[in-house]
C-alpha positions in Angstrom: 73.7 37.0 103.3 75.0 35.0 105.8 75.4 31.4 105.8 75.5 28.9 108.5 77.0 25.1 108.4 76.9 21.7 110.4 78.9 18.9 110.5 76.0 16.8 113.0 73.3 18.4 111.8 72.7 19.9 115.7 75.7 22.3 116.0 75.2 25.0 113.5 78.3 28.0 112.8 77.9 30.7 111.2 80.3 31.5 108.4 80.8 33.5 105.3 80.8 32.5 102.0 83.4 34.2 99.3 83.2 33.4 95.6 81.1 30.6 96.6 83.3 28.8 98.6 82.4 28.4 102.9 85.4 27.2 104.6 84.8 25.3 108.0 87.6 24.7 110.6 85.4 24.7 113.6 82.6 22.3 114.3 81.5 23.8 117.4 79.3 27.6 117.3 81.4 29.0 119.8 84.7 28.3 117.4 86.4 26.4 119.9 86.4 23.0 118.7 88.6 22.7 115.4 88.0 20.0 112.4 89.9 16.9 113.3 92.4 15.8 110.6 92.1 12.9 108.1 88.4 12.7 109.0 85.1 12.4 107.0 82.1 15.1 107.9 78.9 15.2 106.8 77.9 18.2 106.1 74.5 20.3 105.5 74.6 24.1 105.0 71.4 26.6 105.5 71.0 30.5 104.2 70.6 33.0 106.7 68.7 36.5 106.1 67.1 39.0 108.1 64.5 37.0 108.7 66.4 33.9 109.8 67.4 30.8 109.0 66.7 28.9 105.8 66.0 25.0 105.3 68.6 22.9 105.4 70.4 21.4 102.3 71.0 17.6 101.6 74.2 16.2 104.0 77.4 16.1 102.3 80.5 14.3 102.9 83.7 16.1 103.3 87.2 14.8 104.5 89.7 16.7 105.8 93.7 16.1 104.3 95.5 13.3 106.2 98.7 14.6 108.2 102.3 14.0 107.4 103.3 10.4 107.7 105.1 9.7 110.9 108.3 7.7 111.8 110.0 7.3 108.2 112.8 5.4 108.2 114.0 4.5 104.3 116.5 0.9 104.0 118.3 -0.7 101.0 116.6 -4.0 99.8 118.4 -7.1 99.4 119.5 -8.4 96.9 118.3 -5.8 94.9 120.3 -2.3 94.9 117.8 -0.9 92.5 115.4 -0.9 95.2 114.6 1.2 98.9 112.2 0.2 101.4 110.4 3.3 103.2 108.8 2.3 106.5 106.2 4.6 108.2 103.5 5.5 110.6 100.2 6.1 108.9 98.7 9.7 109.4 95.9 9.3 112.5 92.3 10.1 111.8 89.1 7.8 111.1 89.4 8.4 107.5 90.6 6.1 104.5 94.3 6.8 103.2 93.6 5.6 99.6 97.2 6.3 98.6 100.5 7.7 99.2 103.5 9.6 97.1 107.1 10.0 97.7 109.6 12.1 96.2 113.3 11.9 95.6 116.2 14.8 96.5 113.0 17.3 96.5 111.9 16.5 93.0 108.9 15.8 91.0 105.8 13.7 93.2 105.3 9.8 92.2 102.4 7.6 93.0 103.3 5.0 95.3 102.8 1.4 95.1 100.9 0.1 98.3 98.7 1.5 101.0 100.2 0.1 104.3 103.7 0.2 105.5 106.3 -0.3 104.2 106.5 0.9 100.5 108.8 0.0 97.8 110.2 2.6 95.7 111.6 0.7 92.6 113.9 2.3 89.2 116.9 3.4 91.4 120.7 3.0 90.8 122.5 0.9 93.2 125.0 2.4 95.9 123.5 5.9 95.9 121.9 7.8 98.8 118.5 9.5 98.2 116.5 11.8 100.1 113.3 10.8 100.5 109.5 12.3 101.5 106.7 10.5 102.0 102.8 12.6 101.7 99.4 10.1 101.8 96.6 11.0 100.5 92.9 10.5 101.1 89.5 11.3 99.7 89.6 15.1 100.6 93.6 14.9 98.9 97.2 14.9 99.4 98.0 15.8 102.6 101.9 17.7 104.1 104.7 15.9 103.4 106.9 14.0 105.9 110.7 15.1 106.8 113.2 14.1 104.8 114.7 11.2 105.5 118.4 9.6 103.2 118.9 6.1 102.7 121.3 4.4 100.0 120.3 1.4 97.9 122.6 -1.9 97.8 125.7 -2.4 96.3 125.5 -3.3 92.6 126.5 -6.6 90.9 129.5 -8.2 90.6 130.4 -9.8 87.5 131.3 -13.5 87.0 134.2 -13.9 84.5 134.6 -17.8 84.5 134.6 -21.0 86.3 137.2 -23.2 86.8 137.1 -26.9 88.4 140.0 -28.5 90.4 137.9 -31.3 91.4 134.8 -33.6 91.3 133.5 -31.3 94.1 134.2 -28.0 93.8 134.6 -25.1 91.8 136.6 -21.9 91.7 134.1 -18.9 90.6 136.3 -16.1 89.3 134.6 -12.4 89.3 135.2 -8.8 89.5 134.1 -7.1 91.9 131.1 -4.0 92.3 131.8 -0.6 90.7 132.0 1.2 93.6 130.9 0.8 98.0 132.6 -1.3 100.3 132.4 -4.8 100.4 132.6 -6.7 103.0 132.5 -10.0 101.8 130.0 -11.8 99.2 127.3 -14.7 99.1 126.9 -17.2 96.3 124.2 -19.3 95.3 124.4 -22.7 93.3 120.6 -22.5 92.1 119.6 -19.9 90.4 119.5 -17.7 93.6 116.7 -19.4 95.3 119.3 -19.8 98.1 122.5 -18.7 99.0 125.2 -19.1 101.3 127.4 -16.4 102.8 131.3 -16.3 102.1 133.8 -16.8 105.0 133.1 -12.8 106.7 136.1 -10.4 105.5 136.7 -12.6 102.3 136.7 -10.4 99.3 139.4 -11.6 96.5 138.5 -13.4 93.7 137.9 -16.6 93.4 135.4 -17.8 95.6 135.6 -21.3 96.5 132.5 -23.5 96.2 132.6 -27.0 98.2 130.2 -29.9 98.3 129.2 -30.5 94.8 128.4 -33.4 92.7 131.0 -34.4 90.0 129.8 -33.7 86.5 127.1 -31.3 87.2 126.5 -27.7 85.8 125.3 -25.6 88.3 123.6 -22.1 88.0 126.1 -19.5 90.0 124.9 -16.3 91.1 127.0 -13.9 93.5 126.6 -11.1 95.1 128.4 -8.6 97.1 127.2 -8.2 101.1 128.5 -4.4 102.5 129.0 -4.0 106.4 125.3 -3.9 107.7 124.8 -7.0 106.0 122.8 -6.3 103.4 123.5 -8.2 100.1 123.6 -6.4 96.9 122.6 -6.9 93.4 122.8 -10.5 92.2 125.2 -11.2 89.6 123.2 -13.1 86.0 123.4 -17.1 86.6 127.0 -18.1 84.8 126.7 -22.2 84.2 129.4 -24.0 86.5 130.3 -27.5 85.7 132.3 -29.6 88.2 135.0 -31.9 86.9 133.7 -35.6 85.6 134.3 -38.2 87.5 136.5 -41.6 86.4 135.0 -43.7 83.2 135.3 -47.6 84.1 136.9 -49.7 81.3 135.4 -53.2 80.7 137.0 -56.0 79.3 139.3 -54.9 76.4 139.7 -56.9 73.1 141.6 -57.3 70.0 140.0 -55.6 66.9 143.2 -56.6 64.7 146.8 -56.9 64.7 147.1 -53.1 65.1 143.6 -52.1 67.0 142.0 -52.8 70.1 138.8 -52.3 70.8 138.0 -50.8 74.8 134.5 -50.8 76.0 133.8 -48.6 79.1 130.9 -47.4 81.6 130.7 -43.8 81.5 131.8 -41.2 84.5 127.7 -41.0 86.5 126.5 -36.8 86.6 124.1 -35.1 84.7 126.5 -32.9 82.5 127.6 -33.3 79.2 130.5 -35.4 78.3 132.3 -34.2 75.1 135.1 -36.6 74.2 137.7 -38.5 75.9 141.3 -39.1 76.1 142.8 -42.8 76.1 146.4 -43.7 77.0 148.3 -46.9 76.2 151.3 -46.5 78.9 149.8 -46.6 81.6 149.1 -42.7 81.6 152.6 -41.2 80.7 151.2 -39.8 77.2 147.9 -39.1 76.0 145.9 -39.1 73.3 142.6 -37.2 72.5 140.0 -39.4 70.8 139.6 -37.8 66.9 136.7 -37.4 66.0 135.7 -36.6 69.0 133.0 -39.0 70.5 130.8 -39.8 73.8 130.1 -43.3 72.8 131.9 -47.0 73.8 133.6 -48.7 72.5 137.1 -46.6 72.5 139.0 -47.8 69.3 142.5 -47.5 69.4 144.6 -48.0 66.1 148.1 -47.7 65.1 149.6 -50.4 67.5 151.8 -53.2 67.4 150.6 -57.0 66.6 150.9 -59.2 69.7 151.6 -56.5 72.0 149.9 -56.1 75.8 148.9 -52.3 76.3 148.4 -51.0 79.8 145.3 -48.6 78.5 143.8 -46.2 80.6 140.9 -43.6 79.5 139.6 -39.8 81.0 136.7 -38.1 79.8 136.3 -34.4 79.2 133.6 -32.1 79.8 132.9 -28.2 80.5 135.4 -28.1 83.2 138.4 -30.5 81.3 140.4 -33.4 81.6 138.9 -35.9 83.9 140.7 -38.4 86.3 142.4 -41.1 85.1 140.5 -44.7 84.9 141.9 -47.4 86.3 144.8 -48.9 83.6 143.9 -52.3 82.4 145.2 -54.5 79.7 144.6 -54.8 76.4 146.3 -56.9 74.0 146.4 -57.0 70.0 145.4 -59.8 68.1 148.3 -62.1 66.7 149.6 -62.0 63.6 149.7 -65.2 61.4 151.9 -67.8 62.4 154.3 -69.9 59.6 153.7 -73.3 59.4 157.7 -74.6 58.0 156.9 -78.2 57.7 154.8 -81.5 58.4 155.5 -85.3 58.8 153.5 -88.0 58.3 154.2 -91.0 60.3 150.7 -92.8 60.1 148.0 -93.2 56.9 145.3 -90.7 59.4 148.1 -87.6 60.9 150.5 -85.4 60.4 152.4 -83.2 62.3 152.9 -80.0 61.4 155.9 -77.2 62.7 154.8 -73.5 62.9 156.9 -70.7 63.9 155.2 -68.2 66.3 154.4 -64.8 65.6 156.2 -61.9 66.3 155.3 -59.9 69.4 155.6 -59.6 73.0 152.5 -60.9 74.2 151.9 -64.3 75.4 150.3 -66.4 73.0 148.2 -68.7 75.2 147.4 -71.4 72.4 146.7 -72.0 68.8 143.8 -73.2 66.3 143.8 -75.3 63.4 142.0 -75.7 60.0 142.1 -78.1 57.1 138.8 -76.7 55.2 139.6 -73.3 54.9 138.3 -71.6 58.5 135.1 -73.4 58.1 136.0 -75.3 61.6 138.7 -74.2 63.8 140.3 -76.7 66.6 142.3 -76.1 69.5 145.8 -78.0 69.0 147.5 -79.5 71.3 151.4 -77.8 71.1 154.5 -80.2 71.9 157.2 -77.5 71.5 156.2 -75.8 67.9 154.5 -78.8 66.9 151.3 -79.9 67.2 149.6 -83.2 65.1 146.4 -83.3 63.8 144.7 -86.8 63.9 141.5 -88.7 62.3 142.4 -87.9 58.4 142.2 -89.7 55.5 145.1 -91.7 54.2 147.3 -90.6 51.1 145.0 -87.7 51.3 146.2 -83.7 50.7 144.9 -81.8 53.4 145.2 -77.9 53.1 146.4 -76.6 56.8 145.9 -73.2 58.5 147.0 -71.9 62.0 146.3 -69.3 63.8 147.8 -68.2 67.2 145.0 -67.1 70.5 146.7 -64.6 72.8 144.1 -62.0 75.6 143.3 -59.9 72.7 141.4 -62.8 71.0 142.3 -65.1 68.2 144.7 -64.0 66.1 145.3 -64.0 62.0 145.1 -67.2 59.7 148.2 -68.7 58.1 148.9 -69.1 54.3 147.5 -72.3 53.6 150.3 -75.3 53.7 149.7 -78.6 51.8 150.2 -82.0 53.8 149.6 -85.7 52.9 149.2 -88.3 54.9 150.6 -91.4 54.4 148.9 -94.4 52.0 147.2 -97.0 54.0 148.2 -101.2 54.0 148.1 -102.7 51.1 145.5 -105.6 51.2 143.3 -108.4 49.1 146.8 -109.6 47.3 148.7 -112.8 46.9 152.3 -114.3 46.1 152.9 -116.9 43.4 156.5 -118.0 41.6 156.9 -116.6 38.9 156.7 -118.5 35.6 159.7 -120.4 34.4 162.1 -119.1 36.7 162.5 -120.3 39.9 164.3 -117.4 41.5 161.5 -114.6 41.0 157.6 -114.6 43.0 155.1 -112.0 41.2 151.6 -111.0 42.5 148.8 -112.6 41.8 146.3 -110.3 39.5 143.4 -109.4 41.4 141.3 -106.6 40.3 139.9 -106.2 44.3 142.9 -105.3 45.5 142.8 -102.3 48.3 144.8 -100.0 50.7 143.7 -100.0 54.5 
C-alpha cells in the first residue's frame, strides 16, 4: 500500500511508508520543491490502493529542525572572568526557536539561558580559552551545530592585602596581583563597585593610589585587573579603607588641680570611627596615648606640675592612625596654696596680712581671700605680698585663708592664719583726783563704760 501526503492540503506526493514512519522532504508531486528549514507544516496523509485514493486524515503540524546558528562570535564579560558572551545569527525560517545549547571543547550539551542573541554561558574559570558551539532548537528539535568558535574569559581577581593612609584624602591600596594573563593596568572602585575608575594606562605595581577622598571615611575598595583589549577582570571582595582623621579643635583648657588639667575639644568631622587620642604637653615633641583609651571630651591630663603653663596639643586615631596635630594651646595648672607669714593691725576694723606666693612658673594673675572658712571668697587688692582686708570687727580673731588665681583657675586654699584686729576707743569714762593724795587722778566707776 501506498501512501500519499500534503503539506497544503492541494499538492499531494506519493511516498512510502516503512515501519510506520513516511518521511517528506519534498512538498511539491514532481519532487522538485524541498521542505524549507525551521518551518511548521501542516500536514494530512491519505491511503492509496488499487482502487485509489483514500479520505484524508485530520491536518497535522510538523516543523522541520532549525539550521546551525550563524555568525558566532564568543567575548569575555567584564568584570566577571567566570563568564563568556556568545553572540549570534538566529537560524532563518518562520518557525519558533524555543531554545538553544552550547557546548564546551566538544563535550557534553547544556541548555542555554535565553532565546535571542547574545547568551551567557556562566560556571567558567577565569583566563582560559574555550571552544565553543552553539545548536537551537525548535518544536520539531535540536537542530546542527554551529562552527567552533574559542574565546577566553577575563582575567581573575586580584587580591587586596591592606590599606594604608598618608593623608586626609587619599589612600594607598596595596594588592597582589591575578594568578596568571597579562595585565595591563587595573581599575578601582570606592563603592562597592557600582563605579569605577581606570588606573593611569600601563600602571601595574602595587600600591594604587586613590585621590579625592574625604578625611575620616571608610570606603568600600574593590579592584580589578583590565588586560590589553580593555576588558576588566574579576573584581576583587570590598576591603574597608579609611582615610586619615582630620585635626580635633581644643577649647578653652582649665585647671582640674595642682597636677591636672582638664582639655575640652570638638572632634575631627567624617563619618569613621574615632578610637582614642593622643595629647602632648610640649608643644608636640613627645606624645602620649590617652589610657584607657576614650572618644569622649574632656581630655584629662595628670601627673603635672602646680602652677605650670603647658603648650598642649591633641591628635586622634582611627583605622588608618595617628591624626594631625591640633593646634597647641595653653593650659595651665591650678596654684598651689599660698603661705600667709604674718598680719598687722593698725586700725580696730583691718589687718594686713603678708603671703608668700606659690611655687611655679605660671603667672599668678591675682589672689582671693576668706575669713569664714571658703564660705565667701574676695578678690584682694595686692601691694607687693600684702594685701589688707577692711570692714572687721575690732579686737576681734578673724581666721584668714588665701588662695592664689592663675589661667588654670583658682588655685588651693591656705592653712588657716589667726589675726586680731585692734581694740576700739575707749569711751563713756571720767577723771577725778584721787583720794587723799594730791599727786594721783583715778577713773571714775562707771558700769557703762565702752570701746568704739
Amino acid at each position: 500500500m501506498l501512501f500519499r501526503s500534503s503539506t497544503d492540503g492541494t499538492n499531494w506526493k506519493t511516498g512510502t511508508v516503512a515501519t510506520g514512519v513516511m518521511t517528506i522532504s519534498q512538498t511539491s508531486p514532481a519532487g522538485t520543491t524541498a521542505l524549507s528549514v525551521n518551518t511548521a507544516y501542516s500536514v494530512v496523509v491519505r491511503a492509496v490502493n488499487v482502487n485509489g485514493s483514500g479520505s484524508p486524515s485530520s491536518a497535522v503540524s510538523g516543523t522541520t529542525l532549525p539550521g546551525a546558528p550563524s555568525a558566532v562570535s564568543v567575548s569575555p564579560v567584564s568584570g566577571d572572568g567566570s563568564k563568556l558572551s556568545v553572540a549570534f545569527s538566529a537560524p532563518s525560517g518562520s518557525a519558533t526557536i524555543t531554545g538553544y545549547e552550547y557546548r564546551l571543547d566538544s563535550g557534553s550539551w547544556v541548555a542555554a539561558s535565553g532565546t535571542s542573541s547574545p547568551i551567557t554561558i556562566s560556571g567558567l574559570v577565569e583566563n582560559t580559552s574555550y571552544a565553543v558551539e552553539l545548536r537551537a532548537i525548535n518544536a520539531g528539535g535540536t537542530g546542527g551545530a554551529s562552527d567552533q568558535v574559542s574565546g577566553t574569559t577575563a582575567l581573575s581577581a586580584p587580591t587586596i592585602t591592606g590599606f594604608s593612609s598618608s593623608s586626609t584624602t587619599t589612600l594607598d591600596i596595596a594588592f597582589s596581583a591575578p594568578g596568571s594573563g597579562s595585565v595591563s593596568t587595573y581599575q578601582y572602585s570606592t563603592d562597592g563597585g557600582t563605579t569605577w575608575v581606570t588606573r593611569a594606562s600601563g600602571t601595574t605595581g602595587s600600591p594604587i593610589a586613590i585621590s579625592g577622598l574625604t578625611a575620616n571615611t571608610v570606603y568600600q575598595v574593590k579592584i580589578r585587573a583590565v588586560d590589553g583589549n580593555s576588558v576588566a577582570g574579576t573584581a576583587s571582595t570590598a576591603y574597608a579603607s579609611t582615610t586619615l582623621v582630620g585635626t580635633a579643635t581644643i577649647g578653652t583648657i582649665t585647671g582640674a588641680s595642682t597636677t591636672s588639667i582638664s582639655v575640652p575639644f570638638t572632634a575631627p568631622t567624617g563619618t569613621a570611627t574615632v578610637s582614642n587620642y593622643e595629647y602632648s604637653t610640649d608643644g608636640g615633641t613627645t606624645w602620649t596615648t590617652r589610657s584607657p583609651a576614650s572618644a569622649s571630651t574632656p581630655i584629662a591630663i595628670s601627673g603635672l606640675t602646680a602652677n605650670t603653663a603647658y603648650s598642649v596639643k591633641i591628635r586622634a586615631i582611627n583605622a588608618a592612625g595617628t591624626g594631625a596635630a591640633s593646634t597647641a594651646v595653653s593650659g595651665t595648672t591650678l596654684a598651689g596654696a599660698p603661705s600667709l607669714t604674718a598680719y598687722t593691725s593698725t586700725a580696730a576694723t583691718s589687718v594686713t596680712m603678708t603671703l608668700t606666693a606659690p611655687a611655679g612658673t605660671a603667672t599668678i594673675t591675682g589672689y582671693e581671700y576668706t575669713t569664714n572658712g571658703g564660705t565667701t571668697a574676695t578678690t584682694a587688692t595686692m601691694s607687693g605680698s600684702n594685701f589688707t582686708i577692711a570692714s572687721l570687727a575690732s579686737n576681734t580673731v578673724y581666721s584668714v585663708q588665701v588662695r592664689a588665681v592663675n589661667a588654670g583657675g583658682k588655685g588651693t586654699w591656705s592653712s588657716a592664719f589667726s589675726a586680731t584686729t585692734l581694740p576700739g576707743t575707749v569711751s563713756g569714762h571720767a577723771v577725778v583726783a584721787y583720794d587723799g593724795d594730791g599727786t594721783k587722778l583715778k577713773g571714775a566707776q562707771r558700769v557703762d563704760r565702752s570701746f568704739a
